[in-house]
C-alpha positions, 0 to 999 in steps of 0.5 A, spaced: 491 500 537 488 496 531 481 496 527 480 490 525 480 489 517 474 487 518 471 492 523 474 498 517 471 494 511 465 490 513 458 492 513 459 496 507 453 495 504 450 499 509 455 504 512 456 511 509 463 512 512 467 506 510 474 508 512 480 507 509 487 505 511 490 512 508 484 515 512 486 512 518 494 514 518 492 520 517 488 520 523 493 517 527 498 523 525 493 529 527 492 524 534 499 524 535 500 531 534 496 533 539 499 527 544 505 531 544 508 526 551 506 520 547 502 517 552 496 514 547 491 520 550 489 526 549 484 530 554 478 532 553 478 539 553 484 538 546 478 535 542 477 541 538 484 543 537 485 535 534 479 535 530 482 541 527 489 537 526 484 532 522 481 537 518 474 536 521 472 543 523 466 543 528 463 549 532 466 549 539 459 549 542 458 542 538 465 540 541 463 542 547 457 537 547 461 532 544 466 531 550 461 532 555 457 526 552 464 521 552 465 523 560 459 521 561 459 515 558 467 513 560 467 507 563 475 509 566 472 515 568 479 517 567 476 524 562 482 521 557 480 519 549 485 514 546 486 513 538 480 508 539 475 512 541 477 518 537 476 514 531 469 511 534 467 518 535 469 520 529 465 515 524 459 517 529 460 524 527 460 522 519 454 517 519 449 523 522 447 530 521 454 532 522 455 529 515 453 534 511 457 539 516 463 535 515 463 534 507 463 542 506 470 543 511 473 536 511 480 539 509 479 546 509 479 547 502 476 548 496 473 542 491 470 536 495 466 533 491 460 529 493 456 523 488 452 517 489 454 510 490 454 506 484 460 501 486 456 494 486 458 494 494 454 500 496 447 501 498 442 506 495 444 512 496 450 512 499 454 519 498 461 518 497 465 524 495 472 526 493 478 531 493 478 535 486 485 536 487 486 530 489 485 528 482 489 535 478 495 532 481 493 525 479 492 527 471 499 532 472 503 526 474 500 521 470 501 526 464 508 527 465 509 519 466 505 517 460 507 522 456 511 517 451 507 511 452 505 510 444 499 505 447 496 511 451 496 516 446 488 515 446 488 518 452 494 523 454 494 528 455 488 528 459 485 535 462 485 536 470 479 540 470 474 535 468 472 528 469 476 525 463 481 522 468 475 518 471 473 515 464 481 514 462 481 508 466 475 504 463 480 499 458 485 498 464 490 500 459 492 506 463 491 502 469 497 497 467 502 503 465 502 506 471 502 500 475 509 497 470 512 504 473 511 503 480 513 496 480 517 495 472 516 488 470 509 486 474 505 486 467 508 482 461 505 488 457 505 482 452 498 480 454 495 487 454 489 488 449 491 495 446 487 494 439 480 495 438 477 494 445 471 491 446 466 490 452 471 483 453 477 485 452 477 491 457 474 486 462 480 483 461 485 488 462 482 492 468 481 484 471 490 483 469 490 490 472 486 489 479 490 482 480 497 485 479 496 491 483 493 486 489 500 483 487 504 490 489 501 491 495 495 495 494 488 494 497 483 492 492 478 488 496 471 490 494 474 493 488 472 490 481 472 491 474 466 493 474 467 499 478 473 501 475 468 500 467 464 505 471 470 510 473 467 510 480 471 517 483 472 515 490 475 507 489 480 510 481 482 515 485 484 510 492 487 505 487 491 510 483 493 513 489 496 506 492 499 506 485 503 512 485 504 511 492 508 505 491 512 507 486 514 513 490 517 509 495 520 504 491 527 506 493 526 509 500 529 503 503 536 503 506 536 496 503 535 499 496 539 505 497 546 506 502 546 513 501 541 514 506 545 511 511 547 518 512 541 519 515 544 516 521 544 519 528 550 520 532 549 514 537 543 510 533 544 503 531 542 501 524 536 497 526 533 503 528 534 506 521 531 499 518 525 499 521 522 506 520 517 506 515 519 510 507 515 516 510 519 516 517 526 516 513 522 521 508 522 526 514 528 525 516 531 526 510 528 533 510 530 534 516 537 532 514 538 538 510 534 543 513 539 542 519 545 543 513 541 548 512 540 552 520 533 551 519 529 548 525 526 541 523 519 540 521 515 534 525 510 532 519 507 534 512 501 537 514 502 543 519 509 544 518 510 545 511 504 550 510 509 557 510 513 554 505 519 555 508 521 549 510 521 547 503 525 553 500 531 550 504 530 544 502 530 546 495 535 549 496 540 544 499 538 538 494 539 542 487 545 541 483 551 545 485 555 543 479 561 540 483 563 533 483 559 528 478 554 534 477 556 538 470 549 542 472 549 547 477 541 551 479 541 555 484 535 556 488 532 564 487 531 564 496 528 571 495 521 568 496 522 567 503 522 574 504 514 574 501 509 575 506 504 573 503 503 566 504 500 563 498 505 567 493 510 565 498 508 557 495 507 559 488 513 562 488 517 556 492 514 552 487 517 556 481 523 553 483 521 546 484 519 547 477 528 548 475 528 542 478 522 539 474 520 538 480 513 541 481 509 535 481 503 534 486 501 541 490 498 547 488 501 553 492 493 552 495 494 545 497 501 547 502 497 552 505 491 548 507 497 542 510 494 536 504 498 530 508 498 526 501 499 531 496 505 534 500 508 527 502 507 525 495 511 532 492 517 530 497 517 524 495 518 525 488 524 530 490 527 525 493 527 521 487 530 526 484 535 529 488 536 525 494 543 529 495 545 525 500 553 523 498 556 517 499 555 514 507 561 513 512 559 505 513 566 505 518 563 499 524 557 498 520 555 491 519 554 491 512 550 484 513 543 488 515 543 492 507 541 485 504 534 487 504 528 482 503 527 477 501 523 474 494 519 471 499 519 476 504 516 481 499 511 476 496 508 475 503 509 482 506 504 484 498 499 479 500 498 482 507 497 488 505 492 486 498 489 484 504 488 490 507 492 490 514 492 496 518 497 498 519 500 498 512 507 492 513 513 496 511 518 490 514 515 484 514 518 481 520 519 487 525 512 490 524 509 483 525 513 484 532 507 485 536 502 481 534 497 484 531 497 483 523 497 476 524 491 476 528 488 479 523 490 474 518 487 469 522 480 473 521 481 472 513 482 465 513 476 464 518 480 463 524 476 467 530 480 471 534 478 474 541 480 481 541 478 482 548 484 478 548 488 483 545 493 488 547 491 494 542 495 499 540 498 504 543 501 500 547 503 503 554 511 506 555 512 501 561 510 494 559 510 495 551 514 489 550 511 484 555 504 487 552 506 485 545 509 479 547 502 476 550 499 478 543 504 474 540 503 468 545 495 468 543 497 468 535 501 461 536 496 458 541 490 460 536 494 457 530 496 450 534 489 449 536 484 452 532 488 453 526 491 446 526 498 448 523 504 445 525 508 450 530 514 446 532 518 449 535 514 456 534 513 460 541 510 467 541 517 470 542 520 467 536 514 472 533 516 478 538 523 477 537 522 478 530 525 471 528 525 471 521 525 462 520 519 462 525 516 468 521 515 466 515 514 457 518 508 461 521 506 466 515 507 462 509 501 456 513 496 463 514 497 464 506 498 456 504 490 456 507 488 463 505 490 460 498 486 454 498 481 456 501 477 457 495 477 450 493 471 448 499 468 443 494 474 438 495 474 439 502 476 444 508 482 448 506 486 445 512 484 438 508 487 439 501 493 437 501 498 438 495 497 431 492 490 433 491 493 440 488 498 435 483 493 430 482 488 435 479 493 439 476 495 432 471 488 430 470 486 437 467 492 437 463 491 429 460 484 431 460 486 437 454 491 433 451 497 436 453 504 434 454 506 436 461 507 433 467 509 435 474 511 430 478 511 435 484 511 442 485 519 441 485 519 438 478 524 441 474 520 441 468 517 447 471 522 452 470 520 452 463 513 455 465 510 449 460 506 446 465 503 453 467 502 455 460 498 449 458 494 449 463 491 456 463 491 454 456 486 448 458 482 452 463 481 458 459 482 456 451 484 462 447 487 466 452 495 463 451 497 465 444 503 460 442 507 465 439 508 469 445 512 462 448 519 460 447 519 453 445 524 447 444 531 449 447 530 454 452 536 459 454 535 463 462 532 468 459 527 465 454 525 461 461 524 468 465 520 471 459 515 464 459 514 465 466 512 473 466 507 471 461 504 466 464 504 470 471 500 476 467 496 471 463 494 467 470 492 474 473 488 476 466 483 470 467 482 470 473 487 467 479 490 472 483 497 470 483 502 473 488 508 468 485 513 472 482 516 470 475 523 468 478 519 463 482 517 459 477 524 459 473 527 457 480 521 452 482 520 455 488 515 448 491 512 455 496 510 459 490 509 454 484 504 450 489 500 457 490 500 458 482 497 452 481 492 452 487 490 459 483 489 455 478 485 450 480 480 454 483 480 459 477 478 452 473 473 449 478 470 457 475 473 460 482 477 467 483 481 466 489 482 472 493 
């Protein structure tokens, strides 16, 4: 099953339950849980029992109604609901009088919080509403994090119990912070404004910190410096929570991290371990140790977990026991399992969490209610810590697979998601298999797409590949003809197939016409051509009497990052401050430091750049051409993205 990005993000201006991405996985793990024969269906007598699984509390006679409503109306007649249809009935639910029902029992807790619209995208008297705990965890965590950071003392510690983290956010400083410990190095904090902040330099920060979180993967369409000004509560703590995310599951990647080789089934190959998402290894990691520990597994961080049982095993396999490299040993106090008591059962597994220091994300209220983020968030974090998983048996295991993503391959793969593709790409070339997130490119670049054409997830047991395979056929037969892009050699089974060379020829045309898109004034995006991008280029430099020159996108004086300096210096004077740029005789390091502020300012004034400061210094003709396409639209008073 696929929703359209443009079916979830569209029409906002006059929807009152815009979906997001989180909050559609969070509906596939509450369909997949009743589906326990992964058929792709659930009956219709389960409805009640899988809007409990998605916190959607309703009396049984209101799902009685509804059920006896979709039968009547099922054209299969087959008296089974997909994950569509759970989703299509789902958002009928909230845009109607159930709406008010929904807000009070969303998550079976305390602290949903309800205002009104006043992001610029939404309509008069829009209702938006957030999660109070959502935002405690949040403030402890940024707290903890910041805590040294001499630029955020104006701000840390924030108090959890009121607003202040909504308000924390307006100068983007934090923002930028938060983003550099999820993804270090994305921000040369150099072009940060820390001092006397005024309505223009805010501006500019929370401008660098959007185009940087676009370039780490997170989605922020619809999402502007002004929203953030205002401390909108619903999109700081989306953007937060995308944030904090990716820094979590930075390492849980076997690529990054040998040691979850371990992981590893009796009979399993590797690739299937490769292409699990981080929060697949997360539950397997946890499963891992609960198995060490005699403990039965847990299938999810929701209903599973809600005992505390399960993490006191956890616990109490990962702490330090003193031998080996550990100097430290804690042991776990498992005298909490025997409380009855739910909630002091939690607080006290929590307590021990905290020896560890540890206790970050969950209040013992948010394990019993089963919070799918907060709990994954809080395992995360203990695998950062902790993962206790030694050094793997690497015996017949072809060590040529650990080599992990390309440069390249993550640029691609940050660009995507920015873009909010559903699902959420984890591995670029395994997850665009089927198809599906290559036809939502095409909606992003104007390319129409037939989704009557289209096999949806979930695909069916018995023709799963051949289904995936039709998809992949229709994508290269739109990019040839209605997309005009040179595909060779390129046939829907190369896509399937997951090949990276035909991947990447197919994607980087999808992203070279989305980049360009935005200079419309010079022609289709299909027409501008590289030499207009050069040509532009040169004669913006000569007209600010500048030096630099490039002859191409693979001219070595690129490297120096000169060419990219001097022309934000054109199209934006006063935002290169020369002292920050090494001159004369460059060293390699000197080069990468160039191209890390020029990258950061670039973002600062405007243009959403996804290249890296390695491709720059590296003169990667891909990646520096989109620079400079950036550029060019931000000088002809375009934003791209």
């Amino acid at each position: 099953f696929v929703v359209s990005v443009d079916n979830v993000y569209s029409n906002m201006e006059d929807s009152v339950t815009q979906i997001s991405r989180e909050d559609l996985e969070e509906l596939r793990e509450a369909f997949n849980r009743i589906d326990i024969d992964n058929s792709g269906y659930v009956s219709d007598f389960e409805l009640q029992e899988l809007f409990r699984e998605a916190s959607f509390s309703l009396p049984g006679y209101k799902v009685r109604e509804i059920a006896e409503k979709f039968i009547a109306g099922d054209t299969n007649k087959d008296e089974k609901i997909s994950f569509e249809e759970f989703v299509a009935i789902y958002q009928d639910l909230r845009s109607k009088e159930v709406r008010e029902t929904f807000r009070k029992t969303i998550s079976r807790r305390d602290g949903i919080r309800s205002f009104g619209g006043t992001s610029g995208i939404s309509s008069e008297g829009t209702q938006h509403s957030y999660a109070d705990e959502e935002k405690v965890a949040f403030v402890n965590w940024i707290n903890k994090t910041l805590a040294n950071d001499p630029d955020c003392r104006h701000l840390i510690p924030m108090d959890p119990n009121n607003d202040s983290l909504f308000k924390s956010v307006k100068d983007g400083i934090l923002l930028c912070k938060m983003i550099n410990l999820s993804q270090p190095d994305t921000i040369d904090e150099r072009v940060i404004n820390t001092k006397k902040p005024t309505m223009f330099t805010m501006t500019e920060n929370l401008i660098l910190a959007l185009n940087s979180a676009s370039a780490i993967g997170c989605t922020v369409v619809n999402i502007d410096a002004q929203d953030m000004m205002a401390g909108t509560p619903h999109l700081v703590l989306g953007l937060l929570w995308q944030i904090i995310k990716i820094g979590l599951f930075a390492d849980i990647e076997i690529s990054r991290n040998e040691a979850l080789i371990a992981l590893l089934g009796e009979s399993e190959e590797l690739d299937h371990l490769l292409s699990m998402s981080p929060e697949e290894l997360l539950l397997r990691w946890v499963n891992y140790h609960l198995d060490a520990a005699g403990w039965q597994q847990i299938r999810n961080f929701s209903e599973d977990i809600k005992d505390s049982r399960a993490y006191f095993h956890l616990l109490d396999q990962i702490a330090p026991k003193g031998d080996g490299d550990d100097q430290i040993q804690i042991t776990i106090d498992m005298s909490g399992l025997m409380e009855r008591d739910d909630e002091k059962r939690a607080e006290l597994m929590l307590r021990q969490a905290e020896r560890l220091d540890c206790r970050q994300f969950v209040t013992p209220q948010d394990i019993m209610a089963g919070n799918h983020k907060l709990n994954t968030a809080f395992v995360a974090n203990l695998f950062n810590m902790f993962p206790a998983l030694g050094r793997p048996k690497i015996n017949g295991i072809d060590l040529t697979l650990l080599e992990g993503e390309s440069r390249e391959d993550r640029t691609f793969r940050n660009w995507m998601n920015s873009l909010g593709v559903n699902p959420y790409v984890n591995h670029l070339h395994s997850n665009l298999m089927d198809g599906l997130i290559i036809l939502q490119l095409y909606e992003r670049i104007q390319v129409p797409v037939d989704w009557r054409k289209v096999n949806k997830r979930p695909f069916p047991v018995l023709g799963s590949n051949m289904k995936k395979l039709e998809n992949c056929n229709y994508a290269v037969e739109l990019g040839k003809k209605e997309a005009k892009f040179s595909l060779v050699g390129i046939g829907g089974e190369n896509i399937n197939e997951g090949s990276s060379m035909h991947t990447l020829a197919l994607v980087w045309q999808i992203m070279r016409r989305y980049t360009v898109k935005v200079l419309s004034d010079i022609g289709d995006g299909e027409k501008v051509k590289d030499q207009v991008i050069i040509n532009w280029v040169n004669n913006t430099l000569q007209e600010g009497r500048k030096d630099s020159f490039i002859k191409s996108f693979k001219d070595k004086s690129i490297s120096t990052s000169y060419p990219v300096i001097d022309l934000i210096d054109t199209v934006a004077p006063g935002a290169i401050k020369n002292e920050m740029v090494k001159w004369g005789d460059l060293s390699a390091e000197d080069k990468l430091n160039n191209a890390k502020y020029a990258i950061s300012v670039a973002r600062k004034i405007g243009a959403k750049v996804y290249a890296l400061p390695d491709d720059i210094v590296e003169v990667n003709p891909k990646m520096v051409m989109t620079v400079f396409a950036c550029l060019m639209g931000r000088g002809l008073n375009k934003v791209t993205g």
